[in-house]
PDB file of N, CA, C and O in Angstrom:
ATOM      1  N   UNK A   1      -1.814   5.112  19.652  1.00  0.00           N
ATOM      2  CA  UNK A   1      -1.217   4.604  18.436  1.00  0.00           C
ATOM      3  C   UNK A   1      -0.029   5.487  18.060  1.00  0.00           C
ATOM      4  O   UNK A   1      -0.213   6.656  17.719  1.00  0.00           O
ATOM      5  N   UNK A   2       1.401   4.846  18.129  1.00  0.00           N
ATOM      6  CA  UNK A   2       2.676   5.406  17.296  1.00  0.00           C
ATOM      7  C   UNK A   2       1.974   5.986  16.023  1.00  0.00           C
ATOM      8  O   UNK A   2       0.874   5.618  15.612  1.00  0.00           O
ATOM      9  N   UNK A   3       2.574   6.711  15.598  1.00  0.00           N
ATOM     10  CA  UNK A   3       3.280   7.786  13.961  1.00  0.00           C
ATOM     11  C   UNK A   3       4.290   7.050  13.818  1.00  0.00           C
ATOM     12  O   UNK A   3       5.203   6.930  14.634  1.00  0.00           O
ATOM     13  N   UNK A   4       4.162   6.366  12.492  1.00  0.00           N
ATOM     14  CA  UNK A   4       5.268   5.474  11.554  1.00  0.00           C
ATOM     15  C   UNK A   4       6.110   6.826  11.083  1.00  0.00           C
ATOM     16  O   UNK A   4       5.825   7.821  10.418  1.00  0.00           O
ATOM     17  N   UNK A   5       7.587   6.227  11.944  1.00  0.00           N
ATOM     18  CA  UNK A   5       8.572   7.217  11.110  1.00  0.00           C
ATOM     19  C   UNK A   5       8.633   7.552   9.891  1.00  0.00           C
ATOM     20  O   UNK A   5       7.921   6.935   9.098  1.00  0.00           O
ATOM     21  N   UNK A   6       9.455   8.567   9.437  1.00  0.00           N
ATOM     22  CA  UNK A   6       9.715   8.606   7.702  1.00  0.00           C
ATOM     23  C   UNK A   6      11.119   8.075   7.819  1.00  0.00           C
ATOM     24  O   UNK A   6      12.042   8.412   8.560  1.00  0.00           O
ATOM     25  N   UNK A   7      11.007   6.950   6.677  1.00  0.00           N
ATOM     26  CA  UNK A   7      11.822   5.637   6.908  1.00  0.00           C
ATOM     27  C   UNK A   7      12.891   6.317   5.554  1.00  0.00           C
ATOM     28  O   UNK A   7      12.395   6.984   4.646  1.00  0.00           O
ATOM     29  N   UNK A   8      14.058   6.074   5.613  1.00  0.00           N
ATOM     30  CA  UNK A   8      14.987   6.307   4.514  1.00  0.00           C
ATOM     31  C   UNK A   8      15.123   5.494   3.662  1.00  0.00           C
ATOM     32  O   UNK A   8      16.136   4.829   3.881  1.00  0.00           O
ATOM     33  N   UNK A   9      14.521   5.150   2.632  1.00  0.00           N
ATOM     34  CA  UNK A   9      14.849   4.095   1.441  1.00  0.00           C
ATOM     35  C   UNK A   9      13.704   3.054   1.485  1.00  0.00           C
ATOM     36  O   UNK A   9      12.762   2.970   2.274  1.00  0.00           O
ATOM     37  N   UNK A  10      14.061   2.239   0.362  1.00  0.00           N
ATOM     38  CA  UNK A  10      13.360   1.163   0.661  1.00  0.00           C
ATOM     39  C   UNK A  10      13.825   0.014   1.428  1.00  0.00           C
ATOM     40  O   UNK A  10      13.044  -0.916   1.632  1.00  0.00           O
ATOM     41  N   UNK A  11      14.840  -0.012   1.807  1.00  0.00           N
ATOM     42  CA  UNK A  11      15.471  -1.261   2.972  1.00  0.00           C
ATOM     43  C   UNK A  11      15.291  -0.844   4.052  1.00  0.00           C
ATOM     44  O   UNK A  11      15.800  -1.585   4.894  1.00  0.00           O
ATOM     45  N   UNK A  12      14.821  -0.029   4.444  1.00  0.00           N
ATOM     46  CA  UNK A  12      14.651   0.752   5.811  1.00  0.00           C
ATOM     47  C   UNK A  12      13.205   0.597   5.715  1.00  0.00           C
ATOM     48  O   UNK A  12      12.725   0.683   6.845  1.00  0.00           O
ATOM     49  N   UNK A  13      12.369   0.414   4.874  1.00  0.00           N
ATOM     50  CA  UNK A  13      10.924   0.210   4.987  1.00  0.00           C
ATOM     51  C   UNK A  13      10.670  -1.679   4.634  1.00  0.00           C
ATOM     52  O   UNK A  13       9.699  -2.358   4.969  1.00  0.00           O
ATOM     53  N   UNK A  14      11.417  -1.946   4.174  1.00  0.00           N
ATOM     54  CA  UNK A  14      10.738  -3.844   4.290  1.00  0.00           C
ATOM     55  C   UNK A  14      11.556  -4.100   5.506  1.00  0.00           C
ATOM     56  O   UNK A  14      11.276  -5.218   5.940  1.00  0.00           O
ATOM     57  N   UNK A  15      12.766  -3.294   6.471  1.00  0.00           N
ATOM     58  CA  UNK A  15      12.897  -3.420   7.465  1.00  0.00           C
ATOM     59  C   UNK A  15      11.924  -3.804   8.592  1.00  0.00           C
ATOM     60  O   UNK A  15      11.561  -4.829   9.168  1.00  0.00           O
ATOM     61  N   UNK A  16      11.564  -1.861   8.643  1.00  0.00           N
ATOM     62  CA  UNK A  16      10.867  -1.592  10.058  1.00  0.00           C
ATOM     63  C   UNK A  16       9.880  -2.714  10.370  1.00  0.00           C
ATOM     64  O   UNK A  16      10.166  -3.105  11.502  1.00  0.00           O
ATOM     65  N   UNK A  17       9.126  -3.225  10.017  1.00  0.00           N
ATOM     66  CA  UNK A  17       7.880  -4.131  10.543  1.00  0.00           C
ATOM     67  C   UNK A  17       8.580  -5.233  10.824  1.00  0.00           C
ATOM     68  O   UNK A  17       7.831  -5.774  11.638  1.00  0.00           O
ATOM     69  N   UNK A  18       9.685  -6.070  10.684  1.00  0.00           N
ATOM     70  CA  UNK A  18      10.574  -6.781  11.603  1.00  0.00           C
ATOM     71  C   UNK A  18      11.155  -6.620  12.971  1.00  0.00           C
ATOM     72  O   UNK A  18      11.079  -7.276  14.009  1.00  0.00           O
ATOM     73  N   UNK A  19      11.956  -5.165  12.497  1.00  0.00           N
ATOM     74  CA  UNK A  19      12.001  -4.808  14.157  1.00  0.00           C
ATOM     75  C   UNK A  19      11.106  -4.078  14.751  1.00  0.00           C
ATOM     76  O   UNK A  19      11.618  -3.526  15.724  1.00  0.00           O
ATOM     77  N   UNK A  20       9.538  -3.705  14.566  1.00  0.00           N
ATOM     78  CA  UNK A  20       9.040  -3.634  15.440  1.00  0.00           C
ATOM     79  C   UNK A  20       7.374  -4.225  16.048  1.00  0.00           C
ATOM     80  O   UNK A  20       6.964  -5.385  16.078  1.00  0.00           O
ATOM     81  N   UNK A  21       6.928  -3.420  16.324  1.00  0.00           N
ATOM     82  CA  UNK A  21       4.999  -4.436  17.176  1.00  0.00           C
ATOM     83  C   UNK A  21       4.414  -3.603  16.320  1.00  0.00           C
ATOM     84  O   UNK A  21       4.109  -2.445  16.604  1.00  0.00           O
ATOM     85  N   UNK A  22       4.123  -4.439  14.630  1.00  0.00           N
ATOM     86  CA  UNK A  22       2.936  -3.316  14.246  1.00  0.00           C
ATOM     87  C   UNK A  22       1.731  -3.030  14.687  1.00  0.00           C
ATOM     88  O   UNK A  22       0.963  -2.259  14.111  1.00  0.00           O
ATOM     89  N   UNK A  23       1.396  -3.867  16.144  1.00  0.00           N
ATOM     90  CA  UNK A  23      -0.104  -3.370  16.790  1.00  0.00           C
ATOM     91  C   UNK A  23       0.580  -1.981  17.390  1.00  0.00           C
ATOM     92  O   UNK A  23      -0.329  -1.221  17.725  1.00  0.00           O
ATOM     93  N   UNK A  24       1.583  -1.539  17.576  1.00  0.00           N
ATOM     94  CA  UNK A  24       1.692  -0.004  18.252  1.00  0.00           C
ATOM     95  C   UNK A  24       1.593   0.906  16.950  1.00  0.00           C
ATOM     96  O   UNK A  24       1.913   2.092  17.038  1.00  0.00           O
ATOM     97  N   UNK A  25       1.161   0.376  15.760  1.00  0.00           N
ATOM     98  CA  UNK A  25       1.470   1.643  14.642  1.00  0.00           C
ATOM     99  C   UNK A  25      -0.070   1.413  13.882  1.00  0.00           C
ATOM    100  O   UNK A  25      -0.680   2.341  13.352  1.00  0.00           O
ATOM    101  N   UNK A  26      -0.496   0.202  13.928  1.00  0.00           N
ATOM    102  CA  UNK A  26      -1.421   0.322  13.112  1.00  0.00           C
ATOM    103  C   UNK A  26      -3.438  -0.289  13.935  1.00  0.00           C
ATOM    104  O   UNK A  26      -3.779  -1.340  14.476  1.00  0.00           O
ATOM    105  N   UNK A  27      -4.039   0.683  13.690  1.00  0.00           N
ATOM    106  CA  UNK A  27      -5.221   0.940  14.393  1.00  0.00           C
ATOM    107  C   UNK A  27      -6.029  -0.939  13.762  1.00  0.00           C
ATOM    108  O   UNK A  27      -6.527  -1.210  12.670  1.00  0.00           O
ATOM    109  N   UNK A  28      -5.845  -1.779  14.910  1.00  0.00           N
ATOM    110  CA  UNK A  28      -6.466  -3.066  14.298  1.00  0.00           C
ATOM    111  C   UNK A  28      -8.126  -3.464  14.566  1.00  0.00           C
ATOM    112  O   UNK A  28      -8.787  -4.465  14.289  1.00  0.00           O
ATOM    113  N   UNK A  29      -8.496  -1.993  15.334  1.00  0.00           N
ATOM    114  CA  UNK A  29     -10.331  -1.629  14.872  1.00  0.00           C
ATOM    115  C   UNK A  29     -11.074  -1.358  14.013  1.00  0.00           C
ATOM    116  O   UNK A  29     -12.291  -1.236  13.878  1.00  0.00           O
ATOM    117  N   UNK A  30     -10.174  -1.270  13.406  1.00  0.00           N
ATOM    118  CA  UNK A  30     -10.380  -0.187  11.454  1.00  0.00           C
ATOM    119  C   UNK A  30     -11.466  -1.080  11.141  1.00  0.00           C
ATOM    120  O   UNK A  30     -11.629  -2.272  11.401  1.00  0.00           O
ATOM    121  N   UNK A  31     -12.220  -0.183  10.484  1.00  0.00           N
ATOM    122  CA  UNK A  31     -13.188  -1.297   9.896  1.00  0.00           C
ATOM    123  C   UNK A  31     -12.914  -1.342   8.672  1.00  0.00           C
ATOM    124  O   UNK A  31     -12.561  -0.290   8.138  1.00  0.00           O
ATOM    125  N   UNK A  32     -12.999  -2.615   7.846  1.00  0.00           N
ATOM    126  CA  UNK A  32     -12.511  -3.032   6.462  1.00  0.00           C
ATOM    127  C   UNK A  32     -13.780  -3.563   6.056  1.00  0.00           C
ATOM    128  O   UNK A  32     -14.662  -4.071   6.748  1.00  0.00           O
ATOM    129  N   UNK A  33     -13.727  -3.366   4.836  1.00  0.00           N
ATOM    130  CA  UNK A  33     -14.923  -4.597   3.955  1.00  0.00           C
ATOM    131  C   UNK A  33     -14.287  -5.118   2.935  1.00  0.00           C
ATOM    132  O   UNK A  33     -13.418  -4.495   2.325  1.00  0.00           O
ATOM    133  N   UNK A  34     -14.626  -6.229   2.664  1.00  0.00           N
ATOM    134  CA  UNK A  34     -14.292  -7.130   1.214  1.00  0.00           C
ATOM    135  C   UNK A  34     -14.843  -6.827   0.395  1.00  0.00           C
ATOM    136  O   UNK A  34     -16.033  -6.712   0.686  1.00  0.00           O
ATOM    137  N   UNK A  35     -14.502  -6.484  -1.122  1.00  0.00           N
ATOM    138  CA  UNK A  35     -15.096  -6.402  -1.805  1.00  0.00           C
ATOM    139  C   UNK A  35     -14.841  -7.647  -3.165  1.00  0.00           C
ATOM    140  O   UNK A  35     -14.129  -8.644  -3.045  1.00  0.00           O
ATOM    141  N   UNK A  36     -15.552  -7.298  -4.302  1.00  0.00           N
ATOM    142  CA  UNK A  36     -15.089  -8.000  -5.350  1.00  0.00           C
ATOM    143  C   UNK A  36     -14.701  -7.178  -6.613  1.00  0.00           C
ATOM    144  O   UNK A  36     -15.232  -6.202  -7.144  1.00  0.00           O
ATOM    145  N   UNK A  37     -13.691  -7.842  -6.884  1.00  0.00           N
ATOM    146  CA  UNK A  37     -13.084  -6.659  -7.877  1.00  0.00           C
ATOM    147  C   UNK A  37     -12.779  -7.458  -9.259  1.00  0.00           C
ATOM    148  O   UNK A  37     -11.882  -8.301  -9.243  1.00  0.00           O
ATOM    149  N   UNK A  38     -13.358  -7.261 -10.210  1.00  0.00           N
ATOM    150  CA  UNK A  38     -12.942  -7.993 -11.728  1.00  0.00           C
ATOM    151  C   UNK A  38     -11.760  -6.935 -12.227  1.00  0.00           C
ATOM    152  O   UNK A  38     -11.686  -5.735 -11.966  1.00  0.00           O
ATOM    153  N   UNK A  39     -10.889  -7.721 -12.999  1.00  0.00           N
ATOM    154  CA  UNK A  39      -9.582  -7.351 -13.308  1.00  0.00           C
ATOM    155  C   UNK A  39      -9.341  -7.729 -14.574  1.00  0.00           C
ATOM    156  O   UNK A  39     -10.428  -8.177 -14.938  1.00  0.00           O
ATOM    157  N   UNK A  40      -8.572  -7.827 -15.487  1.00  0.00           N
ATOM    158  CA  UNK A  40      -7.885  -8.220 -16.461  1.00  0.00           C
ATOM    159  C   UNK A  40      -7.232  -9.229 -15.842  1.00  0.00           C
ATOM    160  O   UNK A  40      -7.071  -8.898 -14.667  1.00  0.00           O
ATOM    161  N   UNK A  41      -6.608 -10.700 -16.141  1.00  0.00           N
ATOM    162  CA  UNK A  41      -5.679 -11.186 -15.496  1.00  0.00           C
ATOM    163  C   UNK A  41      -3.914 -10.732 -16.099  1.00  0.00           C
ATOM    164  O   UNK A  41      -2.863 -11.125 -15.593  1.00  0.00           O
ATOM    165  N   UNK A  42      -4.065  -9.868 -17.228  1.00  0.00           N
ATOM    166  CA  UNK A  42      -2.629  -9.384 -17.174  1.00  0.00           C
ATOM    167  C   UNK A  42      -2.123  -8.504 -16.302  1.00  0.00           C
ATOM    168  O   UNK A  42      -0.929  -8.394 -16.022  1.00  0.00           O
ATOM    169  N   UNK A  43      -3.242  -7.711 -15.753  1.00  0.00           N
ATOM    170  CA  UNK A  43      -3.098  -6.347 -15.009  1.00  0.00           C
ATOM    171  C   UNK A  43      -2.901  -6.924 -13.930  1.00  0.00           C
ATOM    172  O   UNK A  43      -2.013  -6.298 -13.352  1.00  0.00           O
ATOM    173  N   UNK A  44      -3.391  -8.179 -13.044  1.00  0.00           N
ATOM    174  CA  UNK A  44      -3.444  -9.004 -12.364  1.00  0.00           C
ATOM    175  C   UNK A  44      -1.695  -8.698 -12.276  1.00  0.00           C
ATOM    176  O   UNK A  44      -0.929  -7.798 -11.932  1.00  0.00           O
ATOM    177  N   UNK A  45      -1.655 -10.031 -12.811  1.00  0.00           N
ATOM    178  CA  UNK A  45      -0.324 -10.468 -13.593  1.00  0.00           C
ATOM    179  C   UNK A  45       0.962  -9.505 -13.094  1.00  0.00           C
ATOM    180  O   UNK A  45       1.769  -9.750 -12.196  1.00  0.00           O
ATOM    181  N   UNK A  46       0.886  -8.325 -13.974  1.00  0.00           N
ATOM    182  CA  UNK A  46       1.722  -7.199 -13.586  1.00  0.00           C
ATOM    183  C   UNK A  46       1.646  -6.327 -13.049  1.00  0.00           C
ATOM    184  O   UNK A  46       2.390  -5.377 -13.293  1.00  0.00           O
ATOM    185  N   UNK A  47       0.501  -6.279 -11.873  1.00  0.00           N
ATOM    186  CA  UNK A  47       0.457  -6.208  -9.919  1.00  0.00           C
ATOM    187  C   UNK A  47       1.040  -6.887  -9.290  1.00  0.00           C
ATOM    188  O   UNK A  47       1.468  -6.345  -8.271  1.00  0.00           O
ATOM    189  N   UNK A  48       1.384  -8.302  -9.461  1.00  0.00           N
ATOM    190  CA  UNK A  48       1.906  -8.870  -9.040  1.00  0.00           C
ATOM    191  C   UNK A  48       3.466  -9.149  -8.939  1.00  0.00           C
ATOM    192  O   UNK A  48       4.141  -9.582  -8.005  1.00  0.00           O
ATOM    193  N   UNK A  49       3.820  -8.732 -10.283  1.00  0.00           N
ATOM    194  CA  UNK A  49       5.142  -8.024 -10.594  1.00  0.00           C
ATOM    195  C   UNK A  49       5.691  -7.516  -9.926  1.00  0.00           C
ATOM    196  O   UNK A  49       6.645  -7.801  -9.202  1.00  0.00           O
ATOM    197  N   UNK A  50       4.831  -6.235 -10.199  1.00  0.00           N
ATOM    198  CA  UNK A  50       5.646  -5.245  -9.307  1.00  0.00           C
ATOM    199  C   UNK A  50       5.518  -5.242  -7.642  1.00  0.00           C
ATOM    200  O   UNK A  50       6.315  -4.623  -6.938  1.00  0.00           O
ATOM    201  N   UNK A  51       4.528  -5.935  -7.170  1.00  0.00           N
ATOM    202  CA  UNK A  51       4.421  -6.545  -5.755  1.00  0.00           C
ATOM    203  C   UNK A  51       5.801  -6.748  -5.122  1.00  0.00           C
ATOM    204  O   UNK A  51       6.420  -6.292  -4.161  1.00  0.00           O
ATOM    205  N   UNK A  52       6.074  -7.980  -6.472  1.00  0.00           N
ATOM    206  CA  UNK A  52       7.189  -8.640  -5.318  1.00  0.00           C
ATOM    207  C   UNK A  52       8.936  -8.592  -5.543  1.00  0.00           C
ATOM    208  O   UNK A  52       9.889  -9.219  -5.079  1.00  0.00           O
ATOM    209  N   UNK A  53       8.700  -7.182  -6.785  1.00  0.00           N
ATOM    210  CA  UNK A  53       9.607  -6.362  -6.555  1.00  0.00           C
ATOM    211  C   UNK A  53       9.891  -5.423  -5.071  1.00  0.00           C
ATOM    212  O   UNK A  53      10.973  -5.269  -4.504  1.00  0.00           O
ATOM    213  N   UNK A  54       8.729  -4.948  -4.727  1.00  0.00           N
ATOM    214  CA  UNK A  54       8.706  -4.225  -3.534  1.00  0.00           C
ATOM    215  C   UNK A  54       8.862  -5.495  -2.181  1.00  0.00           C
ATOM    216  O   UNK A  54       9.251  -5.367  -1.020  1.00  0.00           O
ATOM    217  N   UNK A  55       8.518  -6.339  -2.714  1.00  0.00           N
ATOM    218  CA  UNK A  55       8.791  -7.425  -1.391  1.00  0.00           C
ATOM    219  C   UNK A  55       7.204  -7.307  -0.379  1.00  0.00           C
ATOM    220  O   UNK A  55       7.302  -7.332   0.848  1.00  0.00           O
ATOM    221  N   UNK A  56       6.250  -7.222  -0.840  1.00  0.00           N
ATOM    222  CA  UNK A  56       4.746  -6.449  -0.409  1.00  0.00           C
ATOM    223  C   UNK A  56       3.899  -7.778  -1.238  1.00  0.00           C
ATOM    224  O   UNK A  56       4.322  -8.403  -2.211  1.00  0.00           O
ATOM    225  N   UNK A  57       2.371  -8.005  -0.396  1.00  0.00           N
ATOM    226  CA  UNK A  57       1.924  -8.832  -0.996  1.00  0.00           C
ATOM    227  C   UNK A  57       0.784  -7.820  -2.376  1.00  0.00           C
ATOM    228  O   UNK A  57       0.600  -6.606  -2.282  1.00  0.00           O
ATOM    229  N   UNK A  58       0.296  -8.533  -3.313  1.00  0.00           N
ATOM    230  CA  UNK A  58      -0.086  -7.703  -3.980  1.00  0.00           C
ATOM    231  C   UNK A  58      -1.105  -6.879  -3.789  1.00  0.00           C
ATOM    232  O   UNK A  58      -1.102  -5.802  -4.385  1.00  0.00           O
ATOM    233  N   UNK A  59      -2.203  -7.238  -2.896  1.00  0.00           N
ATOM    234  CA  UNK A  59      -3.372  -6.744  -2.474  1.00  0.00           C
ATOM    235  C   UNK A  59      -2.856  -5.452  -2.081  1.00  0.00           C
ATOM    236  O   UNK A  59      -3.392  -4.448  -2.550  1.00  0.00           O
ATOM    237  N   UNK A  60      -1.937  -5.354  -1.324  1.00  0.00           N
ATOM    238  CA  UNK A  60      -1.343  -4.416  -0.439  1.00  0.00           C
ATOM    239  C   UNK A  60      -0.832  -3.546  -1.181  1.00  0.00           C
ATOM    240  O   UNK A  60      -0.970  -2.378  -0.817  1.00  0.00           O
ATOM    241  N   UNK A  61      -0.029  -3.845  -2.544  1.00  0.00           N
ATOM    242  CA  UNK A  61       0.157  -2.653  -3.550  1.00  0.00           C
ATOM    243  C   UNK A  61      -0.607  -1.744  -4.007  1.00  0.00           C
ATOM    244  O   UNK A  61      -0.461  -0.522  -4.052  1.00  0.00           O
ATOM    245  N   UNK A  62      -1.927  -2.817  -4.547  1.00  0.00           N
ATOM    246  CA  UNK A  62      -2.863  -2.089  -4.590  1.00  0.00           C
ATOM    247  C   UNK A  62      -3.952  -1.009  -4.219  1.00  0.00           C
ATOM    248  O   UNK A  62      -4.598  -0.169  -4.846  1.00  0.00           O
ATOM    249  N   UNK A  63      -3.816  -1.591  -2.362  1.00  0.00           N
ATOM    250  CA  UNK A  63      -4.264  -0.516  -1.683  1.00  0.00           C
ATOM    251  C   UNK A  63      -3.495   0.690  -1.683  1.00  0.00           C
ATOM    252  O   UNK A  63      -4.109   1.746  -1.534  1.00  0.00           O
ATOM    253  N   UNK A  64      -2.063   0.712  -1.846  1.00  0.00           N
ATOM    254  CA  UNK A  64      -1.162   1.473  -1.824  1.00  0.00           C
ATOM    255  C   UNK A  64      -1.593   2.850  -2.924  1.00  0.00           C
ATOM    256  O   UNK A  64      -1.892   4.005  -2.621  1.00  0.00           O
ATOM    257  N   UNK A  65      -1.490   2.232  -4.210  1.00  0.00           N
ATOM    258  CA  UNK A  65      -2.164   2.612  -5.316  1.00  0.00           C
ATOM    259  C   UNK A  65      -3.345   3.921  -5.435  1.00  0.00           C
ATOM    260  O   UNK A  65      -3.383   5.105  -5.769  1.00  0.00           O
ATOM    261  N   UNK A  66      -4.532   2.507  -4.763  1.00  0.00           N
ATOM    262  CA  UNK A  66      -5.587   3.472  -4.712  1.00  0.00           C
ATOM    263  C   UNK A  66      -5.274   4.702  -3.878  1.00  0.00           C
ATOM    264  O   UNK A  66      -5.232   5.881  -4.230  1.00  0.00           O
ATOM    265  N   UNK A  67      -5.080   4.193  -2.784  1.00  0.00           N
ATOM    266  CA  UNK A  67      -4.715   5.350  -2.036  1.00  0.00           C
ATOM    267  C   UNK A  67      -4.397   6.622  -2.137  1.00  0.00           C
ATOM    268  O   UNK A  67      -5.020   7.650  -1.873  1.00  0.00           O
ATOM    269  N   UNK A  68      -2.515   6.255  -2.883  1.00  0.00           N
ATOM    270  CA  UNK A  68      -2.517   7.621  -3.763  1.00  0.00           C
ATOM    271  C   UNK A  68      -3.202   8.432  -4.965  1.00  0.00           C
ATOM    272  O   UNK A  68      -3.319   9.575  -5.405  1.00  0.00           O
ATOM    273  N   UNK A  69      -3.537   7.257  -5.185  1.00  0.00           N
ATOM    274  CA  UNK A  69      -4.489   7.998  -6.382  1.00  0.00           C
ATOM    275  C   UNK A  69      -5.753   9.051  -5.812  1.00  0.00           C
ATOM    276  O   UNK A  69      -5.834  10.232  -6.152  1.00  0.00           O
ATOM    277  N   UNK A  70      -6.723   8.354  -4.868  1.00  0.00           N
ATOM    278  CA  UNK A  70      -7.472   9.217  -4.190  1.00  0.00           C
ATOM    279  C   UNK A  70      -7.271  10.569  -3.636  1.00  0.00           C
ATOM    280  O   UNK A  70      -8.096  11.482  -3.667  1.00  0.00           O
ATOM    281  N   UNK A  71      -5.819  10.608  -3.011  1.00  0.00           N
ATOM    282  CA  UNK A  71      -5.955  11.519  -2.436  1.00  0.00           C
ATOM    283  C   UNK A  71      -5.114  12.290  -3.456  1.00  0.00           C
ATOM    284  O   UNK A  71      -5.103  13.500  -3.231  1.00  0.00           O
ATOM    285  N   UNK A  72      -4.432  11.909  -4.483  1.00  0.00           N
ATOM    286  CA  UNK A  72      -4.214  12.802  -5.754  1.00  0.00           C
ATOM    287  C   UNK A  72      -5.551  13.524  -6.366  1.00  0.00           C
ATOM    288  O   UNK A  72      -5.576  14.657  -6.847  1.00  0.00           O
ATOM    289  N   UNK A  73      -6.483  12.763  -6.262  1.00  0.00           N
ATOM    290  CA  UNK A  73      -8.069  13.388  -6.226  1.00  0.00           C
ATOM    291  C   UNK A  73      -8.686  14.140  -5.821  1.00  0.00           C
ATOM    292  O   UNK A  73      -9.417  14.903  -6.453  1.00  0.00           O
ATOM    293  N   UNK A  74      -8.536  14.092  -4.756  1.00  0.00           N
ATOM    294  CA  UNK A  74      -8.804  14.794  -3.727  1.00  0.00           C
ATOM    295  C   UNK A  74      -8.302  16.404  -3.650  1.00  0.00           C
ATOM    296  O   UNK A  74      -8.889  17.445  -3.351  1.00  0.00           O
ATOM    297  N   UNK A  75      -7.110  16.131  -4.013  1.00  0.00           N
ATOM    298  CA  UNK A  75      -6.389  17.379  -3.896  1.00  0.00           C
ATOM    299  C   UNK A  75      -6.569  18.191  -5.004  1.00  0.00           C
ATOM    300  O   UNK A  75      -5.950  19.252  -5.078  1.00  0.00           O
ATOM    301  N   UNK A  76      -7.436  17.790  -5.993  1.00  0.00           N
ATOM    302  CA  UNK A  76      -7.417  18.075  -7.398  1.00  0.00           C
ATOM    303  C   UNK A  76      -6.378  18.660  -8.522  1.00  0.00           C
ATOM    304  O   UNK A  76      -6.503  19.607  -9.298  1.00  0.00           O
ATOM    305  N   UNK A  77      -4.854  17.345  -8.229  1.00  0.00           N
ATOM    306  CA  UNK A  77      -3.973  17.635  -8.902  1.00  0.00           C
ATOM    307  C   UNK A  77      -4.412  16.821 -10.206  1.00  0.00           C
ATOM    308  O   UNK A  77      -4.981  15.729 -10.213  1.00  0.00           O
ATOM    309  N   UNK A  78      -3.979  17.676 -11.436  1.00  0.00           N
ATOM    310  CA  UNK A  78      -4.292  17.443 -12.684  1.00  0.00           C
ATOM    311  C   UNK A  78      -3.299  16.099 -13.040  1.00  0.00           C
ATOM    312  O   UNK A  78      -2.131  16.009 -12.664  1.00  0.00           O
ATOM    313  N   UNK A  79      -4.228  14.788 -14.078  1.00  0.00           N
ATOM    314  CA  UNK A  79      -3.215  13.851 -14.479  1.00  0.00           C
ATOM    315  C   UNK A  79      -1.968  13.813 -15.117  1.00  0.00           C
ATOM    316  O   UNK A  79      -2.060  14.572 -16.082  1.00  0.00           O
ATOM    317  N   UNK A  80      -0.985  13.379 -15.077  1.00  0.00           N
ATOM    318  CA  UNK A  80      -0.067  13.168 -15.251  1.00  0.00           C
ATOM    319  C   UNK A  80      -0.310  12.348 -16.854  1.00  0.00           C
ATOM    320  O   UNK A  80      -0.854  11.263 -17.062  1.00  0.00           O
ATOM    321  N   UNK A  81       0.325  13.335 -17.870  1.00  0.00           N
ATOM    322  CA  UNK A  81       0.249  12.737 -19.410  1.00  0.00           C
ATOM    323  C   UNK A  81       1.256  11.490 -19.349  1.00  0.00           C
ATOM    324  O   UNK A  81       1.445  10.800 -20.350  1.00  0.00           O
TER     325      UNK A  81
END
């Protein structure tokens, strides 16, 4: 499995996965589970917003999200007021 470059900007990142085979970058054994997630539908709403500002579907923001957030956790950096 490729190491996804560090891409310059954001047009250089809704780029790359056009020009290239995301099966060489991304592990498609991973194991995933579905879950169910209750939401607000405004919060909904303005996930979705900002989704498709980024040009990203929203699910995918979200994972984005958690993500950092976790490993902001992880690292036990203090919240941001």
């Amino acid at each position: 499995m490729k190491k996804v470059p560090r891409l310059a900007g954001e047009d250089a990142e809704r780029e790359f996965p056009a020009r290239h085979d995301r099966s060489e970058y991304v592990n498609l054994k991973s194991s995933l589970k579905a879950i169910s997630l209750r939401m607000p539908v405004s919060m909904i709403e303005e996930l979705k917003l900002l989704a498709n500002r980024r040009g990203v579907p929203y699910q995918s923001l979200l994972k984005i999200f958690l993500a950092e957030r976790i490993r902001k956790e992880l690292r036990g950096a203090p919240e941001a007021e």
